[in-house]
N, CA, C and O of each residue as an XYZ file, in Angstrom:
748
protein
N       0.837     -1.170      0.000
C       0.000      0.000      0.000
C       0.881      1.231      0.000
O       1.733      1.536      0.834
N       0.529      1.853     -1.047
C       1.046      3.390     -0.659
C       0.725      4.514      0.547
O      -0.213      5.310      0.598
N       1.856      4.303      1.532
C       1.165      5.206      2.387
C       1.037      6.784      2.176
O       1.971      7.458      1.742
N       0.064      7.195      2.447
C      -0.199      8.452      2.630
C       0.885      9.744      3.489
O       1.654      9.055      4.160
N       1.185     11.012      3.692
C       1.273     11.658      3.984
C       0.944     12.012      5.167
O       0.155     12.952      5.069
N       1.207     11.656      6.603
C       0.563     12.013      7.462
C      -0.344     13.143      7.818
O      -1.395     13.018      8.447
N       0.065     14.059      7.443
C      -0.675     15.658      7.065
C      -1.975     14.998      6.314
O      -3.130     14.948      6.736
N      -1.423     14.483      5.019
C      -2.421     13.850      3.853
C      -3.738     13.050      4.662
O      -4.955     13.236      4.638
N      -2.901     12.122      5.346
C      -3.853     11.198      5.929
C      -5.241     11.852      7.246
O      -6.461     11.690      7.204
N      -4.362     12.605      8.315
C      -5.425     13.311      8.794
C      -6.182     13.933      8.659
O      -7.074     14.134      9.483
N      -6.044     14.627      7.191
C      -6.717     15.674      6.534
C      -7.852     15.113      6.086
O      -8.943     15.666      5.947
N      -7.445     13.538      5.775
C      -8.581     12.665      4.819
C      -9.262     12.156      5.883
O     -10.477     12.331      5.793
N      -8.887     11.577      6.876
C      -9.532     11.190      8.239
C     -11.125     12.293      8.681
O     -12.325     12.126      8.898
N     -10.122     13.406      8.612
C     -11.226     14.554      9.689
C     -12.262     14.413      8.438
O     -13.295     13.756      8.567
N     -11.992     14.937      7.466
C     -12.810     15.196      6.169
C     -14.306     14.041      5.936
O     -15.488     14.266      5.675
N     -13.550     12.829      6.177
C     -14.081     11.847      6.104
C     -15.345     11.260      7.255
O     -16.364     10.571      7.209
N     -14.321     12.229      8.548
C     -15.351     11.578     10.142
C     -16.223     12.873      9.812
O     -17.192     12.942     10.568
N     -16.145     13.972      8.843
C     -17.252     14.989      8.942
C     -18.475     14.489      7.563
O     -19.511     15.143      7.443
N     -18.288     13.734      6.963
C     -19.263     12.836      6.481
C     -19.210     13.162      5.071
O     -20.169     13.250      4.304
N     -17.425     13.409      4.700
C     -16.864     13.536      2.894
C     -17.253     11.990      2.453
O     -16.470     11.335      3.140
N     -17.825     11.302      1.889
C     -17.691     10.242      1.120
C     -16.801      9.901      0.483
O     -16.403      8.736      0.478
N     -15.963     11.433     -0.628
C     -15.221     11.327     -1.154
C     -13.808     10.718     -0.461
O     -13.176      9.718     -0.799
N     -13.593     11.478      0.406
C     -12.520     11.553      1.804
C     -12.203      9.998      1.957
O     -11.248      9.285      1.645
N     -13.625      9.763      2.672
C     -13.625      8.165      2.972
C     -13.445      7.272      1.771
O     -12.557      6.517      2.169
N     -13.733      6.913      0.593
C     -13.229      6.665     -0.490
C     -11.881      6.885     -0.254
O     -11.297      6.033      0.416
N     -11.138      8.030     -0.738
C      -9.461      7.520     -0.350
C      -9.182      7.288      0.754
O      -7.952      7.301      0.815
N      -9.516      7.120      1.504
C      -9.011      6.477      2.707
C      -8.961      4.960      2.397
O      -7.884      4.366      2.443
N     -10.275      4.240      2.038
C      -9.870      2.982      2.322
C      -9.610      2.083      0.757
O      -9.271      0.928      0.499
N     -10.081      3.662     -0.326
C      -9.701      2.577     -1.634
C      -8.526      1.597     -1.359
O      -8.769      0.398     -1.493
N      -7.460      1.927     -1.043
C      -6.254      1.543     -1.462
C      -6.198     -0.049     -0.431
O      -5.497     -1.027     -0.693
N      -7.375      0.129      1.025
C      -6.883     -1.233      1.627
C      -8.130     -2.243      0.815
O      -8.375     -3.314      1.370
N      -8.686     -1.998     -0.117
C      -9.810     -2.632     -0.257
C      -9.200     -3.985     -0.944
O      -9.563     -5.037     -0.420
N      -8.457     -4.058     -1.881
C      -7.710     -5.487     -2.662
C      -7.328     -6.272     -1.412
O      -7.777     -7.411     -1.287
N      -6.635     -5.818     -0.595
C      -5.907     -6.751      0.618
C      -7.114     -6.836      1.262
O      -7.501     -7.993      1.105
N      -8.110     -6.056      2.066
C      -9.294     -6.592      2.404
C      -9.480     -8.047      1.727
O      -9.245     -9.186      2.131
N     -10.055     -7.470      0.405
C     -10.897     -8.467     -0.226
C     -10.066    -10.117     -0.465
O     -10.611    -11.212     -0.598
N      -8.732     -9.814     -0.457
C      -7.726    -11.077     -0.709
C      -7.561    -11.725      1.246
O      -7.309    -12.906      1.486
N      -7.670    -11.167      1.839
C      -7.718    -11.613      3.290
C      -9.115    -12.208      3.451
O      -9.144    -13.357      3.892
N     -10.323    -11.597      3.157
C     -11.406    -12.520      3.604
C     -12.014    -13.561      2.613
O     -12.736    -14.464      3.037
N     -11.645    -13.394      0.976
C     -11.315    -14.151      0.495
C     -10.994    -15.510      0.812
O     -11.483    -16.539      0.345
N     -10.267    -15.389      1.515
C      -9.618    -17.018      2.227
C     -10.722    -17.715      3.434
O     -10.919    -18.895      3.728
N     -11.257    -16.586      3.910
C     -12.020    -17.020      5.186
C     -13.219    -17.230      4.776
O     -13.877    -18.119      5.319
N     -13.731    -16.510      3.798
C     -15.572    -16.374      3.361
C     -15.919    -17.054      2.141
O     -17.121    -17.082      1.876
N     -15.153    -17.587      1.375
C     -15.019    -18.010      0.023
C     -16.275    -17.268     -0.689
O     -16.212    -16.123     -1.135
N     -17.397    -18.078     -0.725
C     -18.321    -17.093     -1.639
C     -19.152    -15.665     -1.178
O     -19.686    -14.667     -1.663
N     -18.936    -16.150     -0.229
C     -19.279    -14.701      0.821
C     -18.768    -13.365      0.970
O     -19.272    -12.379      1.506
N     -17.163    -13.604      0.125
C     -16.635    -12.754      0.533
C     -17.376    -10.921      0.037
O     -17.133     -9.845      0.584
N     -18.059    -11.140     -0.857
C     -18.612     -9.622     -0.936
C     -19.526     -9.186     -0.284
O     -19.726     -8.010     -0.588
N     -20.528     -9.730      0.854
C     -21.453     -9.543      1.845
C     -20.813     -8.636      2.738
O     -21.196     -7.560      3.197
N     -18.761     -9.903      3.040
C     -18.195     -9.709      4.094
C     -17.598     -8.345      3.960
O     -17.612     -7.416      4.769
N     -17.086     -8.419      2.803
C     -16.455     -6.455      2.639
C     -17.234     -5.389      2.525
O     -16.896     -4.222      2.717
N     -18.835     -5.999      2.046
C     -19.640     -4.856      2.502
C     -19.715     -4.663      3.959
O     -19.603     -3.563      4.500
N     -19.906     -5.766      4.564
C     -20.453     -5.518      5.862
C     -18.843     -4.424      6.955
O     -18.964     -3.769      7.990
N     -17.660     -4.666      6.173
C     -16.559     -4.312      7.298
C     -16.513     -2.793      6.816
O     -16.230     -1.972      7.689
N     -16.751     -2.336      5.560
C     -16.547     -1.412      5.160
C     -17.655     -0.225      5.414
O     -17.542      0.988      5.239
N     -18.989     -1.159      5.986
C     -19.842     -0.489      6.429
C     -19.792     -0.135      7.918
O     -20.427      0.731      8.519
N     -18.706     -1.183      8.459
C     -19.129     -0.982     10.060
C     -17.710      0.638     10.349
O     -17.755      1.560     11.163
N     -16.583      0.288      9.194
C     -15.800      1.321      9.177
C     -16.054      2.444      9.398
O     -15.646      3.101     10.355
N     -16.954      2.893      8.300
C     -17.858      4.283      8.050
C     -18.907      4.213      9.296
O     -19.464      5.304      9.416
N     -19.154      3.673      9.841
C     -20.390      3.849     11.350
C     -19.596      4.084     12.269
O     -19.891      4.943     13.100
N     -18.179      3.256     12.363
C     -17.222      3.733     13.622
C     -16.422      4.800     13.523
O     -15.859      5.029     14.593
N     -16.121      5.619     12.575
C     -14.595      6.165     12.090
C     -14.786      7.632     12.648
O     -13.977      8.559     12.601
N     -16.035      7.611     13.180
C     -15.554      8.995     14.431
C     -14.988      8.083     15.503
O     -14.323      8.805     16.246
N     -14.955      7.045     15.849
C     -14.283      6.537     16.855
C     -12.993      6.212     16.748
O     -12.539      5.331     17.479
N     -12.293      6.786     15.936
C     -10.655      6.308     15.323
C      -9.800      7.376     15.914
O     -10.258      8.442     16.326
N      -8.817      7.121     15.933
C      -7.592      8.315     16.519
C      -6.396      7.632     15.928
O      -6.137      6.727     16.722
N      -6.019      7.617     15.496
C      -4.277      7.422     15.135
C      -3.826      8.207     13.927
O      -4.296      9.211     13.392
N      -2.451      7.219     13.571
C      -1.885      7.490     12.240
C      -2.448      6.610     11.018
O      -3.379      5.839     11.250
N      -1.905      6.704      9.715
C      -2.419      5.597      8.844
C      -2.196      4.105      9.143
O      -3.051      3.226      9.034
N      -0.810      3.935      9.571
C      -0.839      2.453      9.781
C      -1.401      2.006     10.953
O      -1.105      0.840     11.215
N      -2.210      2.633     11.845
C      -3.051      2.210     13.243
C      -4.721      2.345     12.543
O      -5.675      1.907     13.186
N      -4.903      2.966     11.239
C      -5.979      2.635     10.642
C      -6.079      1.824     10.019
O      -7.183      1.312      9.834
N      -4.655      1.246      9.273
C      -4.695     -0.077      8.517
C      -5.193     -1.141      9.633
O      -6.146     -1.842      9.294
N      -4.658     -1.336     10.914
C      -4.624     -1.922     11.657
C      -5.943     -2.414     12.217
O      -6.233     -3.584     12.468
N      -6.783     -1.212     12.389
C      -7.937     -0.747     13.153
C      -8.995     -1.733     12.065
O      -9.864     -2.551     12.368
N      -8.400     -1.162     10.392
C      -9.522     -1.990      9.678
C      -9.527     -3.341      9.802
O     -10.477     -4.101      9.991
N      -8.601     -3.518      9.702
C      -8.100     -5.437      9.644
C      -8.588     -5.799     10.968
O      -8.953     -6.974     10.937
N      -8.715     -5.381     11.887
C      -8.680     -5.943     13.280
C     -10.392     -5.873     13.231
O     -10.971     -6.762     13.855
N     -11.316     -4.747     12.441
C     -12.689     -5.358     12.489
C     -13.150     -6.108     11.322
O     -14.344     -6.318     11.114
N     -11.951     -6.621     10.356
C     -12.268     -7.339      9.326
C     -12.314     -9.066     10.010
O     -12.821    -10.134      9.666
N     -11.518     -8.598     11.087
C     -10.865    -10.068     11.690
C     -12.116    -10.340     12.615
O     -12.620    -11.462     12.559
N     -12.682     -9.338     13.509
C     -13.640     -9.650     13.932
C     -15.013     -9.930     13.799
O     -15.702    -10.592     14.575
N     -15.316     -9.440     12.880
C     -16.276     -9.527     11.755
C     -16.238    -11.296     10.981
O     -17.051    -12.217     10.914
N     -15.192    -11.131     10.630
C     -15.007    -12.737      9.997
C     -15.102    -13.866     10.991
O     -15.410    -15.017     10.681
N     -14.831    -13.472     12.149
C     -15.315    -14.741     13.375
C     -16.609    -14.603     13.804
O     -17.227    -15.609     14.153
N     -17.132    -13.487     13.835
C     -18.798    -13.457     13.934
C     -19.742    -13.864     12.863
O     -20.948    -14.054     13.019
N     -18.908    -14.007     11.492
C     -19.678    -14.164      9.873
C     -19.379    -16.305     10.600
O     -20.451    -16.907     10.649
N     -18.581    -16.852     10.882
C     -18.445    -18.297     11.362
C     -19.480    -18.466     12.178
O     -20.441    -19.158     11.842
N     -19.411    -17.894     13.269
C     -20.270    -17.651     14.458
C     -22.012    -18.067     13.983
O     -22.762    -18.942     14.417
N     -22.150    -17.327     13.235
C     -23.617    -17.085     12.418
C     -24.094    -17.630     11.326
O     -25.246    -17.549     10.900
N     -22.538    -18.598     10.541
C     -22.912    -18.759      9.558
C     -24.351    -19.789      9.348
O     -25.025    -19.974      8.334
N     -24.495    -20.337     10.693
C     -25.463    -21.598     10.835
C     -27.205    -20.958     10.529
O     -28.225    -21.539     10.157
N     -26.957    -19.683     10.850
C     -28.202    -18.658     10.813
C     -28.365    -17.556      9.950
O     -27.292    -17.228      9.445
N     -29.326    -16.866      9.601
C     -29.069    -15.858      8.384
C     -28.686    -14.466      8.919
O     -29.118    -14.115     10.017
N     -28.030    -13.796      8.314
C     -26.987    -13.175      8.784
C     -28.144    -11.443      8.420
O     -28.753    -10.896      7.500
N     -27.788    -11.244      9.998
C     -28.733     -9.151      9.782
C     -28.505     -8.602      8.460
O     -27.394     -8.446      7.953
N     -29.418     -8.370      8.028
C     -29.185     -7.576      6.578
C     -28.564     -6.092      6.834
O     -28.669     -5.729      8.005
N     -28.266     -5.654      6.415
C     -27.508     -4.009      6.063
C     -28.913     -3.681      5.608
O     -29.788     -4.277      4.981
N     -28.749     -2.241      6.295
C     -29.862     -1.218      5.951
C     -29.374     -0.513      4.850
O     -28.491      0.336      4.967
N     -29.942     -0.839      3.688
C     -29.766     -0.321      2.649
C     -30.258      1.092      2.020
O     -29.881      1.699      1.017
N     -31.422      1.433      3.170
C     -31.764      3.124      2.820
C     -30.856      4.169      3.790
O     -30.882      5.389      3.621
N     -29.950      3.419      4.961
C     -29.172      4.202      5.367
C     -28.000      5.408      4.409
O     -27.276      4.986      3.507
N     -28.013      6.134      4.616
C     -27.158      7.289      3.651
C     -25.304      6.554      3.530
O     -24.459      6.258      2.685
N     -25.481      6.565      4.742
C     -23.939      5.964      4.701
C     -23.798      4.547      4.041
O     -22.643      4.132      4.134
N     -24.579      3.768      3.459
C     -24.670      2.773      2.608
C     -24.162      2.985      1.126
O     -23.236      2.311      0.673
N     -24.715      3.807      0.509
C     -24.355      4.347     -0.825
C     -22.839      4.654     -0.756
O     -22.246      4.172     -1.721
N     -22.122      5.257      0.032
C     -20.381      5.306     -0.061
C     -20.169      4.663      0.241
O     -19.112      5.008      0.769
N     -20.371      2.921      0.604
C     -19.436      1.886      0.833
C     -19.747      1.112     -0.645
O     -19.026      0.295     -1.217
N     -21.387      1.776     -1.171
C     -20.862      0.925     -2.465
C     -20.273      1.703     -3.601
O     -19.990      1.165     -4.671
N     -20.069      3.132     -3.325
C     -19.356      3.897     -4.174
C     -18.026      3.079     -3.797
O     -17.773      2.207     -4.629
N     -17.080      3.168     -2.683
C     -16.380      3.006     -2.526
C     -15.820      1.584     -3.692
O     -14.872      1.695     -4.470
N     -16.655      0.365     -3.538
C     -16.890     -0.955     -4.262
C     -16.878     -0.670     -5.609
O     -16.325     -1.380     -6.449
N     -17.438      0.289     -5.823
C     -17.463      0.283     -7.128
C     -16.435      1.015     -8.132
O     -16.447      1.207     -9.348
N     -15.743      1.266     -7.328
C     -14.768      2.666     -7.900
C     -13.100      1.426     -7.545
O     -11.953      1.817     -7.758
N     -13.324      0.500     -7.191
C     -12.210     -0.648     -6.943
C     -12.440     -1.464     -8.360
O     -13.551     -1.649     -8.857
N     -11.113     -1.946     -8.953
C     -11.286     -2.574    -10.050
C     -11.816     -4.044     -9.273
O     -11.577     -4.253     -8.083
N     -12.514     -4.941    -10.082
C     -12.322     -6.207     -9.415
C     -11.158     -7.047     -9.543
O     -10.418     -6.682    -10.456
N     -10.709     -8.234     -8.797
C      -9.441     -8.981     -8.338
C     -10.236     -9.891     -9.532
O     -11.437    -10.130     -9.657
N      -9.125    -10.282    -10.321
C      -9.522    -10.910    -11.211
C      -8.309    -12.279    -10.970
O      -7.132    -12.246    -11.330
N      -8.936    -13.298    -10.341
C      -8.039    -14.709     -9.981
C      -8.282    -15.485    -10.836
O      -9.285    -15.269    -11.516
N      -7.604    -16.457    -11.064
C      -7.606    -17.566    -11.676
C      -8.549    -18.752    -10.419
O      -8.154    -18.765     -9.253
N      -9.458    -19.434    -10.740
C      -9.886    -20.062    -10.090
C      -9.783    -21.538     -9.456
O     -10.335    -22.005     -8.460
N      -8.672    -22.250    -10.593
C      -7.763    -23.262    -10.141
C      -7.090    -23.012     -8.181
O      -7.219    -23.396     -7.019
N      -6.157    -21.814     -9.364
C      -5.524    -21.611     -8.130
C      -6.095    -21.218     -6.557
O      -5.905    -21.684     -5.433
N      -6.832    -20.192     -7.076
C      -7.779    -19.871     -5.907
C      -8.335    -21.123     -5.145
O      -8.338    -21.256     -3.921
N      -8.891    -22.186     -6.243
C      -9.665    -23.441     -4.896
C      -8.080    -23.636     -4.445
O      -7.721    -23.031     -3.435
N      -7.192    -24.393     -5.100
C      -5.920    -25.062     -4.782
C      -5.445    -23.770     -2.785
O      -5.462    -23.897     -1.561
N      -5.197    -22.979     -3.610
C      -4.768    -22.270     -2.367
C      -5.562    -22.232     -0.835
O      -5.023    -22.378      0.262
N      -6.987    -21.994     -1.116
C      -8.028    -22.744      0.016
C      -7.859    -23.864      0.302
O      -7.482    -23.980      1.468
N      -7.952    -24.691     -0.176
C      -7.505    -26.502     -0.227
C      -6.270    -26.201      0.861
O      -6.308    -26.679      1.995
N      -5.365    -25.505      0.477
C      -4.180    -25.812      1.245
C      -4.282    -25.001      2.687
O      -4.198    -25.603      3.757
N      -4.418    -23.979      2.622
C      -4.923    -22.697      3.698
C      -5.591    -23.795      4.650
O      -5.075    -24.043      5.740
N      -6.981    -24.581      4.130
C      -7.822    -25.281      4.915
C      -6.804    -25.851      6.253
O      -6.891    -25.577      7.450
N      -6.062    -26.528      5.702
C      -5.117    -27.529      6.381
C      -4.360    -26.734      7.810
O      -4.010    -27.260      8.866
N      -4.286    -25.574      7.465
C      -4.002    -24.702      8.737
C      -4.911    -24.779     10.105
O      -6.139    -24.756     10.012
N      -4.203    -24.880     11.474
C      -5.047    -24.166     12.386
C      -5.333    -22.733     12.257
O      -4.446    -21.879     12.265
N      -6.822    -22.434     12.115
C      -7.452    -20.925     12.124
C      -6.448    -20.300     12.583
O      -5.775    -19.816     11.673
N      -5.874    -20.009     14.071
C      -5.059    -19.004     14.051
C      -4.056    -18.860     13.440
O      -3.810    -17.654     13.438
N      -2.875    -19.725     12.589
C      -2.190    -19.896     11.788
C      -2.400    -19.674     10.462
O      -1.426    -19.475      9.736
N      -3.658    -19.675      9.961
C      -4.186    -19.075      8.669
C      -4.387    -17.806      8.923
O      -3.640    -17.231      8.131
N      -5.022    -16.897      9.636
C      -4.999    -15.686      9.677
C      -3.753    -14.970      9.998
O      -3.477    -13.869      9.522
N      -2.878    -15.741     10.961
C      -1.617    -14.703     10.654
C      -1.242    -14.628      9.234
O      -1.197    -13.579      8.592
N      -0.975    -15.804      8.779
C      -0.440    -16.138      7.454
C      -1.103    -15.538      6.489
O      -0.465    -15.439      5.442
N      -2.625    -14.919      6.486
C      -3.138    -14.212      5.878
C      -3.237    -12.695      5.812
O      -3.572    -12.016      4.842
N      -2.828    -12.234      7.215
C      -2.616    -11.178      8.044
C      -1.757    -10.490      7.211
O      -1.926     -9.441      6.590
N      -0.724    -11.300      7.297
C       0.743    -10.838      6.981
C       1.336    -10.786      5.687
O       2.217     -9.962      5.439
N       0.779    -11.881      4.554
C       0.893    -11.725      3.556
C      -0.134    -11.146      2.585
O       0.177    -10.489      1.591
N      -1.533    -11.476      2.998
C      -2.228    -10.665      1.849
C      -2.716     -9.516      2.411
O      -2.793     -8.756      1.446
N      -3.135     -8.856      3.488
C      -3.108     -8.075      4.030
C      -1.668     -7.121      4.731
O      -1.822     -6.218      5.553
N      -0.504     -7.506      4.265
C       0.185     -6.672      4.040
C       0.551     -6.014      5.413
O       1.065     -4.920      5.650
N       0.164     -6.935      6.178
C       0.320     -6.266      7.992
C       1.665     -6.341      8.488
O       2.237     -7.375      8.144
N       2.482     -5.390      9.341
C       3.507     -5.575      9.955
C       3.252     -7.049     11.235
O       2.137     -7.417     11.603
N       4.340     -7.559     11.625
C       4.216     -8.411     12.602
C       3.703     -7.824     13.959
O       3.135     -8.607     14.720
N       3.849     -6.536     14.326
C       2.911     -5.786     15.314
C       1.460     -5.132     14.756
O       0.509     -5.115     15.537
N       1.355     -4.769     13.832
C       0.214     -4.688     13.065
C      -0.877     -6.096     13.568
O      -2.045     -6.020     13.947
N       0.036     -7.408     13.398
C      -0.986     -8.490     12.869
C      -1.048     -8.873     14.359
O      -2.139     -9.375     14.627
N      -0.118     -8.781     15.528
C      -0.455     -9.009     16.642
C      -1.575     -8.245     17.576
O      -2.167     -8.789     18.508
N      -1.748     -6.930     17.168
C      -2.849     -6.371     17.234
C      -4.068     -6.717     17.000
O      -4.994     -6.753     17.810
N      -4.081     -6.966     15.924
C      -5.118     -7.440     15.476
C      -5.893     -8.657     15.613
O      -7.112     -8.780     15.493
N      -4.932     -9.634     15.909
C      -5.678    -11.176     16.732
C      -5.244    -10.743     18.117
O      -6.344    -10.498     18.613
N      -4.617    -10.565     18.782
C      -4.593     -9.720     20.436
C      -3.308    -10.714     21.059
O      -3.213    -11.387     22.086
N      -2.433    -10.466     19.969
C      -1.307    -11.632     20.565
C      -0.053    -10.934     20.264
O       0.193    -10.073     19.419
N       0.927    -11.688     21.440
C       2.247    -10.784     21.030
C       3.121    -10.595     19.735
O       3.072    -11.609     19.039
N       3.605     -9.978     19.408
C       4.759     -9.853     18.444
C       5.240    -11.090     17.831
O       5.313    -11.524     16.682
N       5.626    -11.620     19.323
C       6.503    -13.446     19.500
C       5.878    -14.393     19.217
O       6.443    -15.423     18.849
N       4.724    -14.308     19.302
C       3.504    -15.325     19.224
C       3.105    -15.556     17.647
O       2.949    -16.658     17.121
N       2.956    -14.112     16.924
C       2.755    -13.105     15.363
C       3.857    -14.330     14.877
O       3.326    -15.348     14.433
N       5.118    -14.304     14.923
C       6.071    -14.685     14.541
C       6.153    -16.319     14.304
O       6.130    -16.909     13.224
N       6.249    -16.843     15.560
C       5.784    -18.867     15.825
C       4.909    -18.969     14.929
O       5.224    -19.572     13.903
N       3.566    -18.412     15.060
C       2.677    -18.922     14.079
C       3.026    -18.691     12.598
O       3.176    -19.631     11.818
N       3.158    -17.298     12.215
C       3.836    -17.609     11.055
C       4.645    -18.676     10.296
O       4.364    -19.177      9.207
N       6.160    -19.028     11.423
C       6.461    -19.503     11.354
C       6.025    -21.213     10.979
O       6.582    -21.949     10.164
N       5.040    -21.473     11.729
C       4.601    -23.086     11.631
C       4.210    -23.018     10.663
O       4.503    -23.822      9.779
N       3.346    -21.947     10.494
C       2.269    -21.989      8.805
C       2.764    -22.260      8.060
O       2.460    -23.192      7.316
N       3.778    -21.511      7.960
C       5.050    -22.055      6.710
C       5.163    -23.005      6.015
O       4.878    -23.376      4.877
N       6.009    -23.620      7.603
C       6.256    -24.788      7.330
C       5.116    -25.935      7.245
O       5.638    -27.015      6.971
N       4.130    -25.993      7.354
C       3.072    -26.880      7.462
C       2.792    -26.837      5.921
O       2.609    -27.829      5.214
N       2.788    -25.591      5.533
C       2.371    -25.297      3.737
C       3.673    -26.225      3.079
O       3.649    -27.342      2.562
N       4.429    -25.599      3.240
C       6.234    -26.026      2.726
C       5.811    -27.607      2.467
O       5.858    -28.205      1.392
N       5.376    -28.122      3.777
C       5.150    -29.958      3.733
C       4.103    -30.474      2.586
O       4.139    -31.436      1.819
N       3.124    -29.387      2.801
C       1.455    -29.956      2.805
C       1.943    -29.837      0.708
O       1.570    -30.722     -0.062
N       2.755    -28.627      0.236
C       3.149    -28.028     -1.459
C       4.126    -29.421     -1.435
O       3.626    -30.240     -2.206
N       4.964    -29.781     -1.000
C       6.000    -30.911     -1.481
C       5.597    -32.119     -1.360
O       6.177    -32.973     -2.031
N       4.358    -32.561     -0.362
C       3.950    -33.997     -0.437
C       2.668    -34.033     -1.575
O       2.295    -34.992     -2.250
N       2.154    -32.694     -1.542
C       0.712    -32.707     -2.629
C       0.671    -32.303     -3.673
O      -0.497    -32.036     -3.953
N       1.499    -32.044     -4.655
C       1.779    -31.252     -5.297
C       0.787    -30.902     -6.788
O       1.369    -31.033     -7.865
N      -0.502    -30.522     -6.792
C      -1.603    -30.866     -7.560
C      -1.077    -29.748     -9.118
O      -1.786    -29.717    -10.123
């Protein structure tokens, strides 16, 4: 991600918590691909319910934000992360609809719509789930954290509520569990 300008970024922040659409649009165009490639892995066909729903809860909370840009990268991922354990949570039941005559609805799908779509190959895409599967959950989300979401190792410990050291081991196993799971399976 290209970061912003700190000046840049607060400017787009305030603009945005005073109810710019536009504002909010650059703010989160740029995390929306890594969004969508992080829950991707977790929601498979779901995943566009799921980025509506995080991108909506963004814009409802984002007078509640205070930092710099990378504590907003953080902030998003950390309710993308929570969001995605409540979308499990529920999946057994039908999931609250989004109020769609709400005002603040229309800029999360401006936002959507103004994102090119991720255009995957779909081999790969099942293949890579297939393998992801094989992970313990918390070991897939770091591993997802960190590589498609683009999170620092304190970034991603934030965000599941674990240390630095912890960020790191798991990574680490994921790895290697993939490393095994790509050289014994090799489809």
């Amino acid at each position: 991600m290209v970061a912003l300008v700190d000046d840049d970024f607060e400017t787009l922040a305030q603009r945005a918590k005073q109810g710019d659409d536009r504002a909010f649009a650059e703010l989160v165009t740029p995390l929306v691909p890594k969004l969508r490639g992080y829950l991707r892995a977790l929601a498979g066909d779901e995943l566009d319910d799921l980025v509506d729903e995080v991108l909506f809860t963004v814009y409802r909370r984002l007078d509640h934000f205070e930092g710099s840009e990378p504590g907003f990268r953080s902030w998003v991922f950390a309710i993308a992360h929570n969001l995605a354990i409540d979308f499990y949570r529920r999946r057994q039941r039908r999931p609250e609809p989004v109020d769609t005559s709400d005002p603040k609805y229309a800029a999360v799908l401006g936002v959507l719509e103004g994102v090119d779509a991720i255009v995957t190959d779909q081999v790969v895409e099942h293949r890579l789930r297939e393998v992801l599967d094989h992970l313990p959950d918390t070991q897939r989300r770091v591993l997802l954290l960190r590589t498609v979401a683009d999170l620092s190792v304190e970034e991603t410990a934030t965000v599941i509520d674990r240390s630095p050291g912890a960020v790191r081991v798991l990574q680490h196993r994921a790895l290697a569990v993939l490393r095994r799971r790509i050289t014994i399976d090799p489809r």
